[in-house]
Structure formats: C-alpha cells, structure tokens
N, C-alpha and C positions, 0 to 999 in steps of 0.2 A: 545445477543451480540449487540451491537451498542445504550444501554442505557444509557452507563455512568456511568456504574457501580465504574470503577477506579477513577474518577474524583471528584463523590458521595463520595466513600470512602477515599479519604486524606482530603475531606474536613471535613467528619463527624469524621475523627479520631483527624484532631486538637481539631474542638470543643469541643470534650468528653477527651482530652487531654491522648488519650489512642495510643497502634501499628494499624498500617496500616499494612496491606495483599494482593498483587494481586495473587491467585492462581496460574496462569498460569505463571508469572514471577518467585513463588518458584519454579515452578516446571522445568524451566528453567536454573533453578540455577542450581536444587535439580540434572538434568540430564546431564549441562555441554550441552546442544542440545535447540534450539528452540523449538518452538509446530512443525511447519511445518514440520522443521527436522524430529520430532517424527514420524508425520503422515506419513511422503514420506518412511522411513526405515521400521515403526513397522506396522503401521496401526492404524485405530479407534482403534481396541478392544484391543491393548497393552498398549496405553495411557490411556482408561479410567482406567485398571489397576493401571498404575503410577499413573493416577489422586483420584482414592479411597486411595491409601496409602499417597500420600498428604495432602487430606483433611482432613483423620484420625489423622495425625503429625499435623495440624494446630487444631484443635477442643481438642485434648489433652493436660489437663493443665500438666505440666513438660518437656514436649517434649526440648531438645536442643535450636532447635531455634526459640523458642516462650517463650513466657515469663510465670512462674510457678505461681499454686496458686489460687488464687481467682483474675483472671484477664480480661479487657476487650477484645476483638481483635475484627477489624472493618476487614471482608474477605468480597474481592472482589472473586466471582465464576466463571469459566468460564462458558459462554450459554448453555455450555451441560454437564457441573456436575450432574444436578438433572435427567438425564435422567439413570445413572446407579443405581437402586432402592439402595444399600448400599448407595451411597451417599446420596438421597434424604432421608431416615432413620434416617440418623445421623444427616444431614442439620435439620429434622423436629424436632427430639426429642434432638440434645443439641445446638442448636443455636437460636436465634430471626431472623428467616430469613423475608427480606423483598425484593417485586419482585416491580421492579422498569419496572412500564407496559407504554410501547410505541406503540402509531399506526407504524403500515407499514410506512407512507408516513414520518414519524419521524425518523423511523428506515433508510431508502434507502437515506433518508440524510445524515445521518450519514457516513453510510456505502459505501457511491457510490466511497468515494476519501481513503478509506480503508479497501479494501478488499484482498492487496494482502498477508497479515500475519496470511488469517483465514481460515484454511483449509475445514470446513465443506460448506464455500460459493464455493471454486471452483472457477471455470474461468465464472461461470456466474454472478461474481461481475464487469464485466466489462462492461456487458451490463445494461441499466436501468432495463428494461421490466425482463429482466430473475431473476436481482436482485431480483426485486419485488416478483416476482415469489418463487423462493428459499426461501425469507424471510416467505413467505404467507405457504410455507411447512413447513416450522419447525417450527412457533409457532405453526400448525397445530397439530404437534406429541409434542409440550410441555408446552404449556398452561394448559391444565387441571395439570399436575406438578408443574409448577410453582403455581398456584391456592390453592392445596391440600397441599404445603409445605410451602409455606406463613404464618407467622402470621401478616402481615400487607400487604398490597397492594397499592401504589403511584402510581397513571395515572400523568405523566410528559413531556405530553407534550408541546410546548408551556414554560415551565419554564426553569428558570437557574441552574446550578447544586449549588450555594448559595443557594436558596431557598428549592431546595429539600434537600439537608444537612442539615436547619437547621429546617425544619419541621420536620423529624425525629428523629435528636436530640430533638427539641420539645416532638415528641409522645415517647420517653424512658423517659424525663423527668415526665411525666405527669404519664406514668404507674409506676416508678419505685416504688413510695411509696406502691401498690398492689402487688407487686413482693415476692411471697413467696422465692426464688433461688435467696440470693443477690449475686449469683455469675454469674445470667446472664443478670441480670440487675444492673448499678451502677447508687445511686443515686445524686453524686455529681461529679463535675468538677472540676480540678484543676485548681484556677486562678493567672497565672503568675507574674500578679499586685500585687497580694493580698500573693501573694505563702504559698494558704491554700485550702481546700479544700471547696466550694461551694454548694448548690443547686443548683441540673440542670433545673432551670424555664426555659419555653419559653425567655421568657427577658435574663435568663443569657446566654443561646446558641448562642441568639445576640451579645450580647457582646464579650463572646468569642469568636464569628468570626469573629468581629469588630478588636478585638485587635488584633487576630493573622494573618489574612487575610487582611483585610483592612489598618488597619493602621501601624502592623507590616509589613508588607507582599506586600503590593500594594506600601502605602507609604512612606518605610522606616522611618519608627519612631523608634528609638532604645527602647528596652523595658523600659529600666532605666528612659526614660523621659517621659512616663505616671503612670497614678494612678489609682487605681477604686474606687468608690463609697468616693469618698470625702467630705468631710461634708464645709460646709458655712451657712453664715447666710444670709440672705435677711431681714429687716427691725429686728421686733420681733421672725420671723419663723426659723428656722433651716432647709437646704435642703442638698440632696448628688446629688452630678453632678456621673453619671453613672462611666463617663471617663474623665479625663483632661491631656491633654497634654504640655509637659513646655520646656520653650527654654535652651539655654544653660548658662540663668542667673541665673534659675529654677524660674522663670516667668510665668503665665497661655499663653499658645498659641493658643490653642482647649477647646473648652467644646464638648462633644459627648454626645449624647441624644440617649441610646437602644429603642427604645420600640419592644412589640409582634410582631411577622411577620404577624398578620394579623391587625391592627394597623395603618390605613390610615395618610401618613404625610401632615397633614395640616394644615389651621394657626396657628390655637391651640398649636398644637407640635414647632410650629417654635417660639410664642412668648413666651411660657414656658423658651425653649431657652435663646429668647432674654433678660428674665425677669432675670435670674441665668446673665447673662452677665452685668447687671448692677453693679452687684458685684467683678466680678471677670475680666471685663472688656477685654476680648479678641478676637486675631486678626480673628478669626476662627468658625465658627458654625456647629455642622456636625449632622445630624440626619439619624438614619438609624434602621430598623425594618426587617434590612438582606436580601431583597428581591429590596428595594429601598431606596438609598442613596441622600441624597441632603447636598453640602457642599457648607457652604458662606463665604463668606470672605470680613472685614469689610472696607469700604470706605472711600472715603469724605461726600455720599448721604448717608449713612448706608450700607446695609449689602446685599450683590447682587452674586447670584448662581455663583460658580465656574463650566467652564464646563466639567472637566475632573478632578479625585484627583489629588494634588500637593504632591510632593513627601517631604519627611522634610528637606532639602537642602532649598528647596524652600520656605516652608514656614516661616524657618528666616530671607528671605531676606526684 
C-alpha cells in the first residue's frame, strides 16, 4: 500500500488503450460498504474472503463486469491480496503481475497524510515512528510474496507514476512478440489518431501518453486537432512528425517529437525539431520521452522554453 499502485494503473491502462481496475473500489461497489466498514463489522478473515471471490470475478474472462474474451485488464491489488495463498495462485498463474517495490522512507511519505482509510495501518499511522514501524512489519510478512508472485519487479522510487507507466508499458511491449498466451499479452495499441491498431514500441507508449495525458489531458487539445505520424518533406527527403497539432484554420500549431524513455533530450532532439519546423513552420515545439518534457514556443529571438504546459485556449492566442 502506498506505491501507487491506482495512479500506475489509469495511467498504464490509457496507454495500452485497455479497462482500468482498483480491487478494492470493486469491491466496494461489489459490497455497497467501504474496506473499513468491512474490517470494523466482519473482520480481516471475512474480507479476505470477499476479496478471493473478487479477484476470481476480475481474472475471469466473461464475468458480467469485466469485459469477455481475449481481453486486457490493467488490476490494481489491494497490499494484502497476495497474502491469502488462493489469491496469490491465481495472481501467479493467470495474470503478468508486477510488484511495484518502495523503500520505507517512500512508503511513510506517502502514507503519513493517508492512513485513515487503511485498516491494516491502524491508529499507528498517525504517528511517524510507529508508521514506520508497522510499515517495516508488513513488508516483513510480504515481500518474499510479493517476490515469488512477481513476473517483473520496478524499484520506484524517486520516480514519477508517468515514467513508471510507461516503462511498463515499454517492458509488455518489448516481451509481447515472445508471448506464447496472446491473451495475456497484447501486442498493439489502439491509436486514437490513427483509430487503428498499432505496435506497442517503447516510442509508441510515448506517444500514447503524450496524446492522451499530455496533450489531451493536461492540455486540452481536442482530439480532432491532432495527427500521428504525418508525412512532409524537407528538401529531397520525406519525414513523419510523431504528432502535429492544428489550429482552428487546420493550420500546424505543434510539432511533437516522442522519443524512447530513456532517450536523453538534447540539442540533437531539439534541432531535429527545429529542422521539421522549417517546413511546417510552427508556433510550438514539444519534446518528450514520457519521463521529461520540454515545450517551446516561438518568438521574436526564436524559440525559448515555456515554463509550464499551456492549455489549447492558450495556444491560439
């Protein structure tokens, strides 16, 4: 508890253009009663109950309300799922589960201004020290679980839940072509742009977090007024700008430049940019590699860092 698991997951289900899941919210629904609720009437050992027969209903393709089939589903777990051995079974053998590992001192950050909705912290989230304390027990009894039920393991701390969403989507991309079970691995993305089905590269996870996070999402761009992978020419050569964004004359407004998330942005990346802008001559330059963003915006002097994204109101003006 306190990784980020929920945050993780709406991000990596845009990306993968697939349903979002927080466990303990079905099960919230599913019982009409909060977790706490659950705890203070039934006890730990009635909810884990309730919580195996959820996890069952989410992992089972046809269930009501999950979607049938050969389908994805990105489930957030609550912290103590894996500790009832039925769940971790099922978690090991039909899911990709991935344990999203934090230091304590990551953790107690988290959790210092959130502890009154979590029943297993108790009243010792109101202190630091005991925090700590409690927090230092229970990875105690569930790390080697979390370890043995894992097929991938992210130490995140220090990062953004952007970056760790799209390094994930990354690593499904990268394995899916190995993936005997294409029904637990998918290897494309639907792109909105494009409204087709894609390869999930590193690069495209960029992107689709660009367009639906970033610049849908942050900056309100309406979809309709971008593009992907659009083709130009520059001199003799033929290029595709990633992304382009267009005003309401259907105008170039942005050029967006993806690259890989590990992908250092530097002059290089910036004059590639500016080289495509010769062309298409716009008021905007955005580069981003999902983890860090640099947006310009052009001058009298040339082209000089915006310091915060402008929303697309804004950028018509």
């Amino acid at each position: 508890m306190g990784c980020g698991k929920s945050s993780v997951g709406k991000l990596l289900a845009s990306l993968l253009s697939c349903s979002f899941t927080d466990l303990d919210t079905y099960i919230e629904k599913r019982e009409g009663r909060t977790i706490p609720e659950i705890f203070a009437t039934d006890g730990e050992a009635l909810f884990r109950q309730i919580e195996r027969q959820a996890l069952y209903e989410a992992v089972s393709a046809g269930h009501p309300d999950f979607p049938g089939g050969e389908h994805l589903l990105v489930l957030s777990l609550g912290g103590g799922t894996l500790t009832t051995p039925e769940c971790a079974e099922l978690v090991k053998n039909r899911t990709f589960c991935i344990y999203l590992r934090a230091s304590a001192d990551t953790l107690v950050h988290n959790l210092e201004n959130d502890f009154e909705r979590r029943p297993m912290l108790g009243p010792s989230g109101a202190d630091t020290g005991k925090l700590r304390a409690r927090i230092g027990q229970l990875m105690e009894q569930r790390e080697k679980t979390y370890k043995d039920t894992a097929r991938y393991i992210m130490d995140i701390d220090g990062r953004t839940f952007n970056d760790v969403a799209s390094e994930i989507a990354a690593v499904l991309g990268n394995m899916a072509p190995q993936q005997k079970d294409a029904g637990r691995q998918r290897k494309t993305v639907m792109d909105p742009l494009r409204k087709k089905e894609v390869a999930l590269t590193p690069e495209e996870a960029v992107r689709q977090w660009c367009i639906r996070e970033l610049l849908h999402g942050r900056m309100k761009v309406p979809m309709h007024m971008m593009m992907s992978e659009t083709g130009f020419r520059l001199g003799s050569k033929q290029f595709r700008a990633d992304i382009l964004v267009y005003d309401r004359k259907a105008e170039p407004l942005a050029v967006v430049e993806c690259k890989r998330p590990e992908t250092n942005l530097d002059r290089d990346v910036l004059e590639q940019a500016v080289r495509y802008n010769m062309v298409l001559s716009v008021k905007y330059i955005i580069i981003t590699n999902g983890t860090s963003t640099i947006i310009f915006r052009k001058g009298p002097d040339g082209y000089r860092p915006e310091q915060s994204a402008p929303e697309y109101e804004e950028m018509l003006k």
